[in-house]
C-alpha positions in Angstrom: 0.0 0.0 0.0 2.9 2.3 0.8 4.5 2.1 -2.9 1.0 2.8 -4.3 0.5 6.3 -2.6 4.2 7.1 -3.0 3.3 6.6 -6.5 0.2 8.4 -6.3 1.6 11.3 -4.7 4.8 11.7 -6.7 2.2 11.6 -10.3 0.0 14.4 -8.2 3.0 16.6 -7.8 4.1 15.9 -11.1 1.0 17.3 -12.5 0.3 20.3 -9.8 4.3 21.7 -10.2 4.4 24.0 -13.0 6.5 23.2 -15.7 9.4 25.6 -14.4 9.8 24.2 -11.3 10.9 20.6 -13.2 12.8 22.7 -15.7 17.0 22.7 -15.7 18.0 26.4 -14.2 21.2 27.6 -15.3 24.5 29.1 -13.9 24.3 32.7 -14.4 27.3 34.0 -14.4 26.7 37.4 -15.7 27.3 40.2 -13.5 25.0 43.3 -14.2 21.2 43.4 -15.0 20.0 40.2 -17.5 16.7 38.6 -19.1 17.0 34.9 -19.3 15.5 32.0 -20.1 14.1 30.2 -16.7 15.8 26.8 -18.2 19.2 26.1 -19.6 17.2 24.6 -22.4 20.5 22.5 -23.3 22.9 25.7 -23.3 26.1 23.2 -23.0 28.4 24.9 -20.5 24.8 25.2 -18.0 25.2 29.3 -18.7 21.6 29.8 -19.8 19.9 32.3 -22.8 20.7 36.0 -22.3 18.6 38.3 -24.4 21.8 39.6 -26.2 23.2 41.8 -29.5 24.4 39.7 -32.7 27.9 39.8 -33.0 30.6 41.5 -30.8 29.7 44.8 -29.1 26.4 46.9 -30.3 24.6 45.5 -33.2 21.0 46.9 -34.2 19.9 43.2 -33.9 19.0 40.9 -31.4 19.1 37.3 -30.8 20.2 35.4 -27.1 23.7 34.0 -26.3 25.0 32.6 -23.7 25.1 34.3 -20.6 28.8 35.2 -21.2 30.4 35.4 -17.2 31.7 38.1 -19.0 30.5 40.9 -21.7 28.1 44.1 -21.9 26.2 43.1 -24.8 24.4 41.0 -22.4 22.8 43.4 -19.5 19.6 44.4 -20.5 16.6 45.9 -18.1 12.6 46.0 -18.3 11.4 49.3 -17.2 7.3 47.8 -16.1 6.5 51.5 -16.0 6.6 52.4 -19.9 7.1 48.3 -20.8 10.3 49.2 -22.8 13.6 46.7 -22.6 16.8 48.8 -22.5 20.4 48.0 -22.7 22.2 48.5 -19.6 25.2 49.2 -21.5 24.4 51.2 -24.6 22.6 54.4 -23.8 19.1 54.8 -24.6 18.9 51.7 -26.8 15.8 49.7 -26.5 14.4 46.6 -28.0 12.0 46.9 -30.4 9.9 44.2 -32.2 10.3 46.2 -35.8 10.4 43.6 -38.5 8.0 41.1 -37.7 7.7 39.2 -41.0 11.6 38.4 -40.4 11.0 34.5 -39.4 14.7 35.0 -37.9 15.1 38.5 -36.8 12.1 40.4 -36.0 13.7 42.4 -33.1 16.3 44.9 -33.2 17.9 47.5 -31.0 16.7 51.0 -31.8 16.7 54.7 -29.7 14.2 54.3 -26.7 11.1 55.9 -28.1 8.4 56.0 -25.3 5.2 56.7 -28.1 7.2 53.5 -30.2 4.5 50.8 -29.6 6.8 48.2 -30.9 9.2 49.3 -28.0 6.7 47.8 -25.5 6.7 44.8 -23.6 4.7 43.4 -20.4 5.9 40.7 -18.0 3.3 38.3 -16.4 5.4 37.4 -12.9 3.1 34.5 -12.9 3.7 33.0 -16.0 7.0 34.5 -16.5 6.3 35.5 -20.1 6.8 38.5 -21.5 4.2 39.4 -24.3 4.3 41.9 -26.9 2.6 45.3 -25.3 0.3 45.4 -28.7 -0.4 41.6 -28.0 -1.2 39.4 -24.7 -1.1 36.5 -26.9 2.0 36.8 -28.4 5.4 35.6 -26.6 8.7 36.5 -26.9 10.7 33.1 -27.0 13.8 31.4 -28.9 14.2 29.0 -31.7 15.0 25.4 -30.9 18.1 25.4 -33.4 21.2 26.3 -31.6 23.7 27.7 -33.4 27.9 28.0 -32.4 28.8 31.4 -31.5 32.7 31.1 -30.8 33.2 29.6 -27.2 29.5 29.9 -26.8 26.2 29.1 -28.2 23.4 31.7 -30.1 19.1 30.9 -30.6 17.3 33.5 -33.0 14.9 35.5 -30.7 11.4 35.1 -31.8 8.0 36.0 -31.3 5.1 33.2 -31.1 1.9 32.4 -29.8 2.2 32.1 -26.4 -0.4 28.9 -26.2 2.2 27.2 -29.0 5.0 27.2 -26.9 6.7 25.0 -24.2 7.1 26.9 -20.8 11.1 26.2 -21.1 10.8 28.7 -24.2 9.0 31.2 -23.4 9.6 31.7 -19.4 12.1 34.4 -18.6 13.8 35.6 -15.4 14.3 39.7 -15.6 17.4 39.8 -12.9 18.3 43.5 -12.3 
């Protein structure tokens, strides 16, 4: 009888946990302000998905990388007041979702403009998803393909629907 409600009770908490509790957290090494992904989502070295520039230094593109121990390009802030994502590092640069028909780059870094309705974000604490500020239903999340960035590891950033998505994709941690 004991093995049965061990069993029972394990399936239970199984179903009742939500999915990021089960998920893989990674190392963060990053000092400074990041947004990451909740799991490591198979980052190889265990140092999570950064919301991040392409290439070296300031790049009017977006994708995540991993969370370099090391490296600006990486620090990024959400401002819940105006819903605008900014660089830490480059003044006044904010994220913007500006080309969405780009299946592999539809977001960029642009100068913060507060009236910029692509420059505007919310973050459900709960659900740890941040949705496009035009659009509840719509997640920021990664691409499953994982590309070699040097030392490290790149995912395009992406926008989906959020009900299409598993929670290890769309669940981000805002660390300031």
């Amino acid at each position: 009888m004991k093995k049965t409600t061990s069993a029972v009770i394990a399936a239970a908490l199984g179903i009742a946990l939500p999915h990021g509790v089960l998920a893989q957290a990674p190392t963060i090494q990053t000092v400074g302000p990041v947004i990451h992904l909740a799991d490591n989502l198979n980052e190889e070295a265990n140092l999570g998905w950064c919301i991040d520039t392409e290439g070296r230094g300031e790049s009017d593109q977006l994708h995540v990388h991993s969370c370099k121990p090391t490296g600006d390009d990486v620090l990024f802030t959400f401002q819940p007041d105006s819903g605008m994502i900014m660089s830490a590092t480059y003044a006044d640069q904010c994220m913007v979702h500006n080309a969405p028909d780009d299946p592999e780059n539809p977001f960029g870094l642009v100068d913060c403009d507060a009236t910029d309705e692509a420059q505007k974000f919310a973050y459900d604490d709960s659900s740890m998803e941040i949705h496009l500020g035009s659009d509840a239903a719509q997640c920021v999340t990664v691409a499953p393909t994982i590309d070699d960035a040097g030392p490290y590891q790149s995912r395009d950033l992406l926008v989906a629907a959020c009900d299409d998505l598993e929670p290890a994709y769309k669940q981000w941690v805002i660390r300031e």
